[in-house]
C-alpha positions in Angstrom: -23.1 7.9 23.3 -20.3 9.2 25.3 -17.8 9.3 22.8 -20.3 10.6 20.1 -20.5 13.5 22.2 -16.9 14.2 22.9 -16.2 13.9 19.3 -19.0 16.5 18.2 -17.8 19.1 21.3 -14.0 18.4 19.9 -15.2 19.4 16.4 -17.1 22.4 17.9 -13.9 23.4 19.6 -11.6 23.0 16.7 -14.8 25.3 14.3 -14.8 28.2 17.0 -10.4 28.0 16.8 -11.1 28.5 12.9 -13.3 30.8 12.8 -10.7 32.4 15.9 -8.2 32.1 13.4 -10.3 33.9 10.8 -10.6 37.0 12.6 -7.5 37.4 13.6 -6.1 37.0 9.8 -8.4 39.5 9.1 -7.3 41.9 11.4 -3.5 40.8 11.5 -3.5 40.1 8.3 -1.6 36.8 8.4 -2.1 33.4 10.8 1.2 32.0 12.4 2.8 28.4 11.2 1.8 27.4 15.6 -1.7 28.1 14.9 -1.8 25.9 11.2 0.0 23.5 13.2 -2.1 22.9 16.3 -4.7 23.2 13.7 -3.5 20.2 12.4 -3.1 18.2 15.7 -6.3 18.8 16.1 -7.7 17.3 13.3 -5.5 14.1 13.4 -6.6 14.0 17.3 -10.1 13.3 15.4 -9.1 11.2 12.9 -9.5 13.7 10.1 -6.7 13.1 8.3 -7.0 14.7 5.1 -8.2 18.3 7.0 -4.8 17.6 9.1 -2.5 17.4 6.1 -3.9 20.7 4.7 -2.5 22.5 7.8 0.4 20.5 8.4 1.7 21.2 4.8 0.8 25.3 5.6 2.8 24.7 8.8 5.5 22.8 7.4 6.8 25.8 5.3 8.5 27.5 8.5 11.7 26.7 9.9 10.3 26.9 13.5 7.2 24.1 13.1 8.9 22.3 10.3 10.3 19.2 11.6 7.0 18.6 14.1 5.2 19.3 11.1 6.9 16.9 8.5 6.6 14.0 11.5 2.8 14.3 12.1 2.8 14.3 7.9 4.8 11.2 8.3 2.6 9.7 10.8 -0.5 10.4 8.7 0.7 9.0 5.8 1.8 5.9 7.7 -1.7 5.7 9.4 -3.5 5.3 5.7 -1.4 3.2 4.2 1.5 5.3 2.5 4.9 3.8 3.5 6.9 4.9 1.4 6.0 8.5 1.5 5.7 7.7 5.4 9.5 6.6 5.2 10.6 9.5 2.9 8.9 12.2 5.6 10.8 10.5 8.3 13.8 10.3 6.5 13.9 14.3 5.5 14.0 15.0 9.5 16.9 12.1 9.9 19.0 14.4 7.4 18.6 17.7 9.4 19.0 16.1 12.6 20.6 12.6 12.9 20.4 12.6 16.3 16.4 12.4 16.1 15.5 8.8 17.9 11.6 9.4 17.1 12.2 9.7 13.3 14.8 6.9 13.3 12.1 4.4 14.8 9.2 5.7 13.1 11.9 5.7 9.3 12.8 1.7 10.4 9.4 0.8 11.2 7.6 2.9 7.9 10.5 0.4 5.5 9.8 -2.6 7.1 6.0 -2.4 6.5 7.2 -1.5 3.1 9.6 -4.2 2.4 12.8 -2.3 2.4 14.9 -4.2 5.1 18.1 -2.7 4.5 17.1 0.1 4.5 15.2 -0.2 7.7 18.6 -2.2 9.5 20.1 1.0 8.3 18.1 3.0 10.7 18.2 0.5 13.6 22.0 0.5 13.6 22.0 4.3 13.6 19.8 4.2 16.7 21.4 1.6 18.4 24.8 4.1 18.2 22.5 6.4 20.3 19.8 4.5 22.8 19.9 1.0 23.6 16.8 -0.8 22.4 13.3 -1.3 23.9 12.2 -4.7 23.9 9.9 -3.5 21.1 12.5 -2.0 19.5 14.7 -5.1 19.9 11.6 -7.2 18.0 11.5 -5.3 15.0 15.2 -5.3 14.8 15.3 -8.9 15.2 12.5 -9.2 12.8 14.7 -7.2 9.9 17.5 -9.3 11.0 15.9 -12.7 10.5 13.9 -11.4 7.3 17.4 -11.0 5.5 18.5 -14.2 7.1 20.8 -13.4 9.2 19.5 -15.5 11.7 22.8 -15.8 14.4 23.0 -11.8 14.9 19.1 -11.7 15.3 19.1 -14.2 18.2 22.0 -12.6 19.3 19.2 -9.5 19.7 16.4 -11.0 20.8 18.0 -13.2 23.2 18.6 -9.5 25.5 15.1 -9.2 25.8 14.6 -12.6 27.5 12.5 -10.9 30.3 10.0 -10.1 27.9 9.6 -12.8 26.3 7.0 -14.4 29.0 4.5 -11.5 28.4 5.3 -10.6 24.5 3.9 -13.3 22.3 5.1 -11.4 19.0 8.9 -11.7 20.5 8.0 -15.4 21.9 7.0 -16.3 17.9 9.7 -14.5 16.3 12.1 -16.3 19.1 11.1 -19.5 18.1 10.9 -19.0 14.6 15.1 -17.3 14.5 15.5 -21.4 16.8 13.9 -23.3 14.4 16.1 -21.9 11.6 19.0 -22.5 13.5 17.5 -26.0 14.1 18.0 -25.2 18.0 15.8 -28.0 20.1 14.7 -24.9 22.3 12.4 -24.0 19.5 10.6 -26.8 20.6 9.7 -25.2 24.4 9.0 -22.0 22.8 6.5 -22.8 20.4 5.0 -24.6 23.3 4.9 -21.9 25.2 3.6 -19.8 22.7 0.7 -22.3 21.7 -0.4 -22.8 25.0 -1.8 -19.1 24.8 -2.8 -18.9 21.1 -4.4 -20.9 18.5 -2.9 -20.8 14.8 -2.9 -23.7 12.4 0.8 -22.0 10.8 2.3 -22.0 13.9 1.1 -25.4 15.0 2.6 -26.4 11.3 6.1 -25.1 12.2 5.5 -26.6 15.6 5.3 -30.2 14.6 8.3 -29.6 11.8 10.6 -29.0 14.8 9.1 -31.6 16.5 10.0 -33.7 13.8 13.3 -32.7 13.8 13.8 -33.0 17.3 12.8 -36.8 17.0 9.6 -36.4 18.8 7.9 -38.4 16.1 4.8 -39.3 18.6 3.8 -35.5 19.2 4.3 -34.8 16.2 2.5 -37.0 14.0 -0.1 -35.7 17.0 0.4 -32.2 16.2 0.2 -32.9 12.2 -2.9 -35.1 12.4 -4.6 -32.3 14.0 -3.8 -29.8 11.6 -5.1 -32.2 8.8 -8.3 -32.8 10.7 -8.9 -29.0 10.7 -10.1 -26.2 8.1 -7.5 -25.1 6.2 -9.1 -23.3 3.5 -8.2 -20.0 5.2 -4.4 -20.7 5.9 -2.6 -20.1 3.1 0.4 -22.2 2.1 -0.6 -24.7 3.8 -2.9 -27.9 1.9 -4.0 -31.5 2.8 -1.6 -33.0 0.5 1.4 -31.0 2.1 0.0 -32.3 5.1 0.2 -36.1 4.4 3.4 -35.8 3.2 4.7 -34.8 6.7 2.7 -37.4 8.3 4.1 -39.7 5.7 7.7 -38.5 6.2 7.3 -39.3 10.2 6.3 -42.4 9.5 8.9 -43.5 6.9 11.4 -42.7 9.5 10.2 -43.7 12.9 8.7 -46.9 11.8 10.1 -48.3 8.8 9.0 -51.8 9.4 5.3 -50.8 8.8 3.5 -49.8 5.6 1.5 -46.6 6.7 4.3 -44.5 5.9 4.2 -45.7 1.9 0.3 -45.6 2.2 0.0 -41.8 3.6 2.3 -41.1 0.7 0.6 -42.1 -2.0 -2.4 -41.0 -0.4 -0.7 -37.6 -0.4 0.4 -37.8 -4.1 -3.2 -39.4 -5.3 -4.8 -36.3 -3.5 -2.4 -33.8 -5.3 1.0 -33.7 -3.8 3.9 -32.9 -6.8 6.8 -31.7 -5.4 9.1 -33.9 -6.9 12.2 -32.6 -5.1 10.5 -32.8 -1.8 10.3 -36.7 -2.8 13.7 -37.2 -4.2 14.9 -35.9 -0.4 13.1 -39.0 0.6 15.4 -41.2 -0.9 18.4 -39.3 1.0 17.2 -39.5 4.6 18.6 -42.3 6.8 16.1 -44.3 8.9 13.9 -45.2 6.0 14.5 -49.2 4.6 16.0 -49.8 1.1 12.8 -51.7 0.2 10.7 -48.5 1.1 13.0 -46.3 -0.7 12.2 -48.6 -3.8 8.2 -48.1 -3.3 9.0 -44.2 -3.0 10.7 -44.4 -6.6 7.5 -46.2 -8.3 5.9 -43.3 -6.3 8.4 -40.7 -8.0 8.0 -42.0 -11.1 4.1 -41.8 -11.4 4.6 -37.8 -10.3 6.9 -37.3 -13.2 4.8 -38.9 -15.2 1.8 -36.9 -14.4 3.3 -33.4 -13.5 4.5 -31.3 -17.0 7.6 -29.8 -16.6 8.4 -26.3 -17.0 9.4 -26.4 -20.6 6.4 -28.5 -21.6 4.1 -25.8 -19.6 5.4 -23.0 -21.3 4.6 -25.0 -25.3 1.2 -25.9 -23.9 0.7 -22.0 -23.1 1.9 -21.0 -26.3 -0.2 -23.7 -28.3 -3.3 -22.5 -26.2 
């Protein structure tokens, strides 16, 4: 009840400035690009973003209110979805002033949420020539970085902001996603850490993948047993038969003289698992027996048997 009330005596306050405004362009004859201006902050204040647009465009058309104008613009159009006009606002300001550290965050962050990475690295290296970076900053920077793949030089940035690390789980996830890449063991600690405050069926996934290839096959098999006994019908990407493949893979590996590993496998493949090349790698990986290695080729052979291949997909689309 509070806030409804604050709300209706802002909108009261910002009706008796227009109606202010009114007068005096009737008896001035003209209202200043300052008054369209805090107009406009006034509405966005409220959330009234289309009313705030309408007097940040009137105020935008003088030198003096200009670039403020043009940056609440950009703000707005970030706010409803608009990146790329967002980006473009920001960017205008950037050309008149180069110097301007606001508009050179807000331009990075408007093309990331865009999907223009260069273009958003091109504005972090321009602001790192002038401030050094917040640990916020430093995320997104190291999340550009690690999006292109450049996965050394974004460790190299995230791994200043180790301080924050403890209380940031969006810079904890990203750190341990940039290790697992670089197949560091540490990845293993940090996605511990981070899992020991949040619950995410992903991250549990990428989890027990670097356990895996740290040769923690016990927690592992752990961690991917879980996942399989969970719902995963809203995680996309992620899919029973994907699942008993890793389990199968662990099991091929750390215990070749049993046959679960063969069994989880074909379970996998019975229950829909066709990636063919993921199999073939199989047959590459030390650790598993020559005799299983034979099983995993009758395995191989009943997926190519049963999975179409791109050419015969594309005749039986045209024949249809």
């Amino acid at each position: 009840m509070t806030n409804i009330k604050q709300k209706a005596a802002s909108l009261l306050l910002v009706l008796l400035f227009c109606m202010f405004l009114a007068s005096c362009a009737s008896s001035a004859g003209a209202v200043s690009a300052e008054e369209y201006y805090s107009l406009g902050v006034a509405y966005m204040d409220m959330g009234k973003y289309d009313e705030a647009e309408k007097w940040f465009q009137r105020a935008q058309a003088a030198d003096k209110t200009k670039s403020a104008s043009e940056y609440n613009l950009g703000r707005i159009a970030f706010e409803t979805g608009r990146y790329e006009e967002s980006a473009l606002l920001f960017e205008s300001i950037i050309r008149r002033d180069p110097q301007n550290t606001m508009a050179l965050k807000s331009a990075a962050y408007a093309r990331i949420k865009n999907g223009d990475l260069e273009a958003a690295l091109n504005h972090y290296t321009r602001l790192l020539e002038l401030v050094p970076e917040s640990a916020d900053d430093g995320y997104n920077h190291a999340l550009v970085l690690f999006a292109l793949g450049k996965t050394s030089e974004a460790d190299a940035v995230i791994s200043r902001y180790a301080f924050a690390l403890q209380n940031n789980d969006d810079l904890l996830l990203l750190y341990a996603r940039i290790q697992k890449a670089e197949k560091k063991i540490e990845a293993v600690d940090s996605y511990d850490l981070w899992l020991k405050k949040n619950a995410d069926l992903q991250v549990k996934f990428e989890y027990a993948e670097t356990l895996e290839y740290a040769e923690l096959y016990v927690k592992a098999l752990e961690n991917y047993r879980e996942i399989l006994n969970a719902d995963l019908s809203a995680v996309p990407g992620l899919s029973t038969p994907q699942i008993r493949f890793s389990i199968a893979r662990v099991l091929l590996v750390s215990d070749p003289s049993v046959p679960d590993g063969i069994t989880e496998l074909q379970g996998a493949v019975t229950d829909g698992f066709t990636d063919k090349d993921a199999v073939e790698e199989l047959l590459e990986m030390e650790g598993i027996s020559a005799e299983h290695k034979e099983e995993i080729r009758i395995i191989l052979d009943g997926i190519s048997d049963n999975v179409p291949d791109a050419e015969e997909e594309t005749a039986a689309e045209a024949a249809a």
